[in-house]
N, C-alpha and C positions, 0 to 999 in steps of 0.2 A: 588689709582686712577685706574678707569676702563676704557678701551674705547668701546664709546657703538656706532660708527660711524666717518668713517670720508670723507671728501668734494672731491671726487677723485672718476668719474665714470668710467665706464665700460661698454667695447663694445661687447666683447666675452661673451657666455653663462656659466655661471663658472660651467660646468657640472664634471670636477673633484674636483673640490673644493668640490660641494655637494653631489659627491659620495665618498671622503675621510670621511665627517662629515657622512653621512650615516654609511659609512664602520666603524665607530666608533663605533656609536651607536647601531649598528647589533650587532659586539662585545661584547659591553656591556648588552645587553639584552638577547641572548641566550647563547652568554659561559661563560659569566661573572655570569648570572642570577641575573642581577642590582644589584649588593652587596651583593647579600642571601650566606651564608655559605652552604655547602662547596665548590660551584663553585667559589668563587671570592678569595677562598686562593689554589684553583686546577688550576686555568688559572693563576695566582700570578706564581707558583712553576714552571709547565710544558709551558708555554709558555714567562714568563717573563724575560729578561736577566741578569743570576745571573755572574757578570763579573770574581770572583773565579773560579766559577764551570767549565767556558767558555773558560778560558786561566791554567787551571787544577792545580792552585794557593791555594786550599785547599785541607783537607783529604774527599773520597768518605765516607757518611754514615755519617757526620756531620750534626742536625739538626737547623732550623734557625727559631728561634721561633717569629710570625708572632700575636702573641697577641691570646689573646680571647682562649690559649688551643691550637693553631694551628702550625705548622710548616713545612718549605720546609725539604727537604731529599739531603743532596747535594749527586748526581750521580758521575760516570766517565763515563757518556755516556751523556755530555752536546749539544746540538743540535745547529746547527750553524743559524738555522732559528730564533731562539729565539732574536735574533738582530733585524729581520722585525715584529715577532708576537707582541714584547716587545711595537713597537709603533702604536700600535692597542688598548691596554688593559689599562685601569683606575684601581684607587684606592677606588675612589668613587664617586658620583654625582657630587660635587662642582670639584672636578681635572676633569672630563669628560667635564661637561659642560662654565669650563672658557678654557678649550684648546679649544673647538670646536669655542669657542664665537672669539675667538681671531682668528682662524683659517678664519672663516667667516669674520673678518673685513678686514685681512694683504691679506687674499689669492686672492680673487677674482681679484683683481689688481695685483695679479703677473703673476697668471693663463692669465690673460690679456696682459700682455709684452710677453711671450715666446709661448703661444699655448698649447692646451691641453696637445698633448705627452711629450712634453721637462716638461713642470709643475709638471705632474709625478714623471719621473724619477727623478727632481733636489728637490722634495719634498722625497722621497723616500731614495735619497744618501746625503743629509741634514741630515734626521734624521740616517742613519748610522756614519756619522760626529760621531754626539752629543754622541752616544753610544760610538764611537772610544774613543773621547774625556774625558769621565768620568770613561771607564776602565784605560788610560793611567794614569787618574792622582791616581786612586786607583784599580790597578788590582786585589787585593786580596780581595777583598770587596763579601764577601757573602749574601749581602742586593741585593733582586730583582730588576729590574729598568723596569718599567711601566710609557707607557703615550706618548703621541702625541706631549710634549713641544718641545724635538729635533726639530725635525721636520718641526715646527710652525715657533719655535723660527728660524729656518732659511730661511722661508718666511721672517721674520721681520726684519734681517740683508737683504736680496734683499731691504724689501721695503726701509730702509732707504739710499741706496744707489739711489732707481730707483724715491725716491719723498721723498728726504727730507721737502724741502716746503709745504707739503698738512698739511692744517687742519685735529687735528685729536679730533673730540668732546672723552671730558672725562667725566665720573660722579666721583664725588668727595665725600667723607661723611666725613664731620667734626662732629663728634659725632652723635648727634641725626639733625644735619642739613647737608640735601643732596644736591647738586648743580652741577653744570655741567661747564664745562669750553673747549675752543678750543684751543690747542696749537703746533706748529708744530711737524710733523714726526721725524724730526730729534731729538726733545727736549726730547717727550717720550718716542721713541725706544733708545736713546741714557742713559737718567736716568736707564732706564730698566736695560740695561744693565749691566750700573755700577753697579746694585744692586746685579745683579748676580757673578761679579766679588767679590764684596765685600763681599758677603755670600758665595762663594766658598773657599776663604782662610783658614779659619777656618775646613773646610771638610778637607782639605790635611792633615793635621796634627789628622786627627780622623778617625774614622772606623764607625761612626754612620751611621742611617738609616734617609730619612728626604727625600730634595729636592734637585735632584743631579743638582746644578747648574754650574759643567761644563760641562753637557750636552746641557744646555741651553746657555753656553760661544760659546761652541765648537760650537752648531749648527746655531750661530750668526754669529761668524764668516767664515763660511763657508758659508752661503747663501751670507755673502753680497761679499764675493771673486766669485764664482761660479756664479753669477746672470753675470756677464760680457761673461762668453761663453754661456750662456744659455738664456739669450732675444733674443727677435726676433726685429730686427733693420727694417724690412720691417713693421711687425707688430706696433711696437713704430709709425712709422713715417706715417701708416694710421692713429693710434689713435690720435697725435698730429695736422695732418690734419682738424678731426674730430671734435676735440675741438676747433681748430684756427675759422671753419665753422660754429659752435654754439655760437662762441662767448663767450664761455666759461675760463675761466683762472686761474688758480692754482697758488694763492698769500699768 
């Protein structure tokens, strides 16, 4: 299940929402160099957060082989930026462009509850959440962690708190037949989630490399706690104003 839209407008201009997706995609085209070797296993190494190297949980001078012939170098001189640069940088096209896609449907509507500056910062300390969250549950892990899900994923914990209710169109593919279906906020950011719990069990008990899904637990549940001091209640209550005047209604 993808979601390609859902029934929930917006009054503010989502000008950080599309300068986060921008700032993404900047990333990935000059320091990333869209996947070409060997800028996309050099931003990997030097700006991605390696949780080992970062809580000094491995030996310095260990290599971390990264496929294709390639590998990180673990330092003793871990950088504490590599937390914020970490959720800037992809792995490849399809991880860049369904984070941004999801980014673009959950954000614009959150960026919309609290205002651009508060959206920032609570998009910003979301995705440090998720990083917190996936060194805690494997701090010795010398696999890199890349990628904007944090982050996202705690826009999507706000949204299901702030519009459970709203239709949220999905496309569906049952093998070779593709269809689309609406089903509430709550139903799909809630499945999601489970999914992530469910797929994260199995990482505790391993050291592997993959999809760090309690960054995406971690950065879930932190958006939807944190969206309570960080909306804007004057804000909300233009917008509901807004709708009540259009005529509008969210069933």
């Amino acid at each position: 299940m993808f979601p390609i839209r859902d029934d929930n407008p917006t009054f503010l201009k989502p000008v950080v929402t599309l300068g986060l997706i921008a700032a993404n995609v900047l990333m990935w085209v000059f320091v990333q160099g869209m996947g070409s070797e060997p800028l996309l296993s050099n931003s990997v190494c030097s700006l991605g957060l390696i949780p080992a190297e970062l809580l000094h949980r491995v030996t310095p001078g260990m290599e971390i082989p990264l496929g294709r012939g390639l590998a990180c170098v673990i330092t003793d001189q871990a950088s504490w930026y590599t937390v914020v640069t970490s959720m800037f940088l992809h792995g490849g096209w399809l991880h860049l462009i369904g984070n941004m896609w999801f980014l673009w449907v959950f954000g614009n509507n959150i960026e919309d509850s609290m205002g651009h500056g508060r959206f920032l910062f609570f998009y910003i300390l979301t995705g440090l959440a998720a990083a917190s969250a996936q060194m805690a549950v494997d701090p010795a892990s010398p696999i890199p962690m890349v990628g904007a899900s944090g982050a996202v994923s705690g826009v999507m914990g706000a949204y299901i708190v702030l519009y459970p209710r709203v239709r949220v169109h999905m496309l569906i593919f049952l093998g070779f037949f593709i269809t689309t279906i609406g089903v509430r906020a709550w139903l799909m950011l809630g499945y999601w989630f489970l999914l992530q719990i469910v797929g994260g069990i199995p990482a505790v008990a391993s050291e592997g490399g993959g999809v760090a899904f309690w960054a995406h637990a971690g950065g879930f549940v932190a958006g939807a706690t944190l969206i309570f001091l960080f909306r804007d209640r004057e804000l909300m209550a233009r917008r509901n104003q807004a709708l009540a005047w259009s005529g509008w209604r969210i069933r």
